[in-house]
C-alpha positions in Angstrom: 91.6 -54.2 39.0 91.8 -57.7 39.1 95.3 -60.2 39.3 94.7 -60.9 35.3 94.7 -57.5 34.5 98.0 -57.0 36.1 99.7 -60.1 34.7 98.8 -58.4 31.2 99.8 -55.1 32.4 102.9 -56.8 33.6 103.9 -58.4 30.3 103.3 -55.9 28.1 105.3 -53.7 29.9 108.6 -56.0 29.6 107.9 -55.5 25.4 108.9 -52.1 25.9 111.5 -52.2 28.6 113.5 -48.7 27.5 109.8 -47.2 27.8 108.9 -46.9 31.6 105.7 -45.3 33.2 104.9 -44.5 37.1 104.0 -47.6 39.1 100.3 -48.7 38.2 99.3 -46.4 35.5 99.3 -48.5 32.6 97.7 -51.6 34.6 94.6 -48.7 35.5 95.0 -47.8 31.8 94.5 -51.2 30.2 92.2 -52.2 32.9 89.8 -49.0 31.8 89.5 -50.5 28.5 89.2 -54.1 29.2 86.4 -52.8 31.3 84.7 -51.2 28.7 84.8 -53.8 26.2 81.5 -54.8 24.4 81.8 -58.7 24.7 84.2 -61.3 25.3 85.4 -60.9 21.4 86.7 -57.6 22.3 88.5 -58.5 25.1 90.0 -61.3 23.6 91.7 -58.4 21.0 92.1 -55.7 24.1 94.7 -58.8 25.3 96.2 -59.7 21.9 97.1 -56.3 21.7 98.1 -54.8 25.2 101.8 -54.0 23.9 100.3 -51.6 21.7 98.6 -50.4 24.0 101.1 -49.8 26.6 103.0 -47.9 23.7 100.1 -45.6 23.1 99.6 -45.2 27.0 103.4 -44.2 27.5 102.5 -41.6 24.4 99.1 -40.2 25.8 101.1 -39.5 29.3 104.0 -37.5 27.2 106.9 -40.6 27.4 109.5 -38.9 24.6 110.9 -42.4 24.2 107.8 -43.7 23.6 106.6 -41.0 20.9 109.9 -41.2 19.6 109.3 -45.4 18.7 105.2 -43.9 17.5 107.0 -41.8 14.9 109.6 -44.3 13.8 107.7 -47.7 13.6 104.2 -45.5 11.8 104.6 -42.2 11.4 107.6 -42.2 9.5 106.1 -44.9 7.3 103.1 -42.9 6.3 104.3 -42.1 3.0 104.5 -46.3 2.0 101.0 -46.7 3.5 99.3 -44.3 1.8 101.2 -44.7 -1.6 98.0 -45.8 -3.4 96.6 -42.3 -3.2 99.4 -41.2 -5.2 99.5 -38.1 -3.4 102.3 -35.4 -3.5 105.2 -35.7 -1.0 104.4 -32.4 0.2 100.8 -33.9 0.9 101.9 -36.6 2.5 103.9 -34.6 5.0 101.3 -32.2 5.7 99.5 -35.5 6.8 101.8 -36.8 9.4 102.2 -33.0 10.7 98.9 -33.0 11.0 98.3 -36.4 12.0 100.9 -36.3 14.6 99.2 -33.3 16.3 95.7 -34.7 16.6 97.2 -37.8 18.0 99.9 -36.0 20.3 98.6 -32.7 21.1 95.4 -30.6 23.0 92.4 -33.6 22.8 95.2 -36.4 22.4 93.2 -38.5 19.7 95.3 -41.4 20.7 93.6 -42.3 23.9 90.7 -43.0 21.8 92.4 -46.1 20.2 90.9 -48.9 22.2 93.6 -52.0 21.4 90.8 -53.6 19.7 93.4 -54.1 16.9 96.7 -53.6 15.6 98.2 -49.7 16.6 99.6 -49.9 13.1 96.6 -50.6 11.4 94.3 -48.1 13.8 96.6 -45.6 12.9 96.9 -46.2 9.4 93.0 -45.4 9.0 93.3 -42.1 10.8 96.1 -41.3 8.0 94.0 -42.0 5.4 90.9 -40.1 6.8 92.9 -37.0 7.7 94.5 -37.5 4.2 91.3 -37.5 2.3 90.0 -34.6 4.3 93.4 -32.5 3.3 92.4 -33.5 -0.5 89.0 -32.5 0.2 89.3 -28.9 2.0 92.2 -28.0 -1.2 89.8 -29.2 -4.0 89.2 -26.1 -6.4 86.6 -27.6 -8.4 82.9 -26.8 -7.9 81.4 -30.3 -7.1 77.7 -31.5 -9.0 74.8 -31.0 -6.0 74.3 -33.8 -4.3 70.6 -34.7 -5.6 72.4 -34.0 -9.1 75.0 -36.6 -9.0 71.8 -38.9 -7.7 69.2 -38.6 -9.9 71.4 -38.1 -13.0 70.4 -40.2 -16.0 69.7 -41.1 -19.5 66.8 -42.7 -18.8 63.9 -40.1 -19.9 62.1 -41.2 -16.4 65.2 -40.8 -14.7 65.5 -36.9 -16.3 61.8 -36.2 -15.5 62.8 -37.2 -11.7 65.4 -35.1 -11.7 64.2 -32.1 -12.9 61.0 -32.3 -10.7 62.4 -33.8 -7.5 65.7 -32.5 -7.2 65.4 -29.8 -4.8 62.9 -32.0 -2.5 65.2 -34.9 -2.3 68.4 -33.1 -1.1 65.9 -31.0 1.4 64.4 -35.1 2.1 68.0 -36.6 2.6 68.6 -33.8 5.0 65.8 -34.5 6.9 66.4 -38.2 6.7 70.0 -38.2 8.1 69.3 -36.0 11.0 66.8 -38.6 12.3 69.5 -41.5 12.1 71.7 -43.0 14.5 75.0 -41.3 14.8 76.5 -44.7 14.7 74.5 -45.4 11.6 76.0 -42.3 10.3 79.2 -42.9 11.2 79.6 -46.1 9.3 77.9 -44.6 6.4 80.3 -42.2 6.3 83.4 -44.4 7.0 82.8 -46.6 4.0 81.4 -44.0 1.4 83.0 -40.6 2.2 86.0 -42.1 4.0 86.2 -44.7 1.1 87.2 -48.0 4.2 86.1 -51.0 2.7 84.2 -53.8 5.2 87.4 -55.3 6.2 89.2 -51.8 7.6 85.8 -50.6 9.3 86.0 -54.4 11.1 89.6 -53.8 12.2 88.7 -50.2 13.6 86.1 -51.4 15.2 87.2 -54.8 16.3 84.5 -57.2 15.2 84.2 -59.5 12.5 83.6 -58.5 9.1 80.4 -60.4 8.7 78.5 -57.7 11.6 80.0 -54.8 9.5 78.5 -56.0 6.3 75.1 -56.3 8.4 75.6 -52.3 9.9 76.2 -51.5 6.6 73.1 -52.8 5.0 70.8 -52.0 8.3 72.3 -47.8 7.9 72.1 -47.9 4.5 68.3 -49.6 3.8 67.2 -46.5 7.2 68.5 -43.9 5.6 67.0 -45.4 2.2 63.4 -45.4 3.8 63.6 -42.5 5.6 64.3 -40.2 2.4 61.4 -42.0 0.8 59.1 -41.2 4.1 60.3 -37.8 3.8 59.3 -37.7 0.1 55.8 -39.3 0.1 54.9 -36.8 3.5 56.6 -33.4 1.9 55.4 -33.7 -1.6 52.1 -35.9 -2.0 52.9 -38.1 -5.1 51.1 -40.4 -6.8 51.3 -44.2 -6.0 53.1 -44.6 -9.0 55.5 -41.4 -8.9 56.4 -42.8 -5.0 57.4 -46.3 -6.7 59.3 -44.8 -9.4 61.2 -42.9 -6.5 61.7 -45.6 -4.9 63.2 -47.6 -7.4 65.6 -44.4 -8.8 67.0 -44.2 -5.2 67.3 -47.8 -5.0 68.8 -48.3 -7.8 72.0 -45.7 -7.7 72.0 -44.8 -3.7 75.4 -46.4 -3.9 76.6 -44.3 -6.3 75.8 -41.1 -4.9 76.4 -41.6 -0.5 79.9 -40.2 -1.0 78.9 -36.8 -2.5 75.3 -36.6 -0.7 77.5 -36.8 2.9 79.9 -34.2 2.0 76.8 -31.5 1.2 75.1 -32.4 4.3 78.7 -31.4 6.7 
């Protein structure tokens, strides 16, 4: 733990001067995570935003004060931040109960947040994941299969497709998800199940929108290619049936990633 680490330990600490912690642990605290950080970017963010993390240190050790001030500056606020879902209050306070024990309780989710970016903001995403997965485990209605909702069509071609290939796709995409990256997956799912657009995915992850857009494309255009692979090897089609695959997955992939993740858990 060097000097620098201590002078940021130091002055994040006078930020929160009601909110006090044994000698040392949040300097070993922040320094673990300056530590860790990817590049020089990140540790630029890590020092921008050691107040927060002091405040989510003093919360992951068990400081009342502290988890007091988590509730009142974002918990309590949840229902404003996630007012564009239009969801029912009784919704909305099922989130923060269950938001508050994921962060708070057992694993303690909040040591994952890495100061990369704003506490608010990181915890703001979690809200809106956990809220979209409450709407999602108390939706009554039975949901279109996933190679359904993709190969749906008016385009006679486009019916043909379906009706042949249905069952081979959804068995292909399987196939073709289980050999990805689990980061690839993970930002797959962030932006089409967990709906985050590019700039929200850059805040949680702390790098510029720009390298997001690029993960995106990279995930999406593997996972593209590898149902195709999967295709052409399990079912033997013609050079022109592959092509006219190709060009039907192309061509409404985006449409579909939201309901082909939820059918493959």
């Amino acid at each position: 733990m060097d000097s620098e680490h201590l002078r940021l330990a130091t002055e994040a600490a006078r930020l929160w001067p009601e909110v006090t912690l044994p000698g040392g642990a949040f300097a070993r605290y922040l320094s673990e995570r300056l530590l860790a950080a990817q590049d020089d970017a990140e540790v630029a963010l890590i020092q921008a935003h050691a107040a927060d993390l002091y405040l989510a240190c003093a919360c992951v050790l068990g400081n009342e004060l502290a988890i007091r001030k988590l509730d009142e500056l974002y918990l309590g606020k949840l229902a404003a931040q996630l007012g564009h879902m239009r969801l029912p209050a009784a919704t909305v306070d099922e989130v923060r109960q269950r938001l508050a024990e994921k962060l708070l309780v057992g694993n303690v989710k909040l040591s994952e947040y890495r100061g990369a970016g704003p506490l608010g903001s990181w915890i703001r995403v979690c809200a809106v994941r956990e809220a979209l997965n409450l709407v999602r485990s108390n939706r009554r209605e039975v949901e279109p299969e996933a190679a359904d909702t993709l190969m749906v069509g008016p385009d006679p071609e486009l019916d043909f497709m379906r009706q042949r290939y249905a069952v081979a796709f959804s068995a292909a995409f399987r196939e073709a998800v289980a050999a990805m990256p689990k980061r690839d997956i993970a930002f797959l799912r962030l932006r089409y199940v967990d709906g985050l657009n590019i700039d929200k995915i850059a805040l949680l992850e702390g790098v510029g929108r720009s390298t997001v857009a690029r993960w995106l494309v990279d995930a999406r255009q593997l996972l593209l290619e590898g149902t195709i692979a999967q295709l052409n090897g399990k079912l033997g089609v013609t050079s022109d049936e592959a092509e006219s695959l190709a060009r039907l997955l192309r061509s409404r992939i985006d449409l579909s990633l939201h309901s082909l993740f939820k059918h493959v858990g």
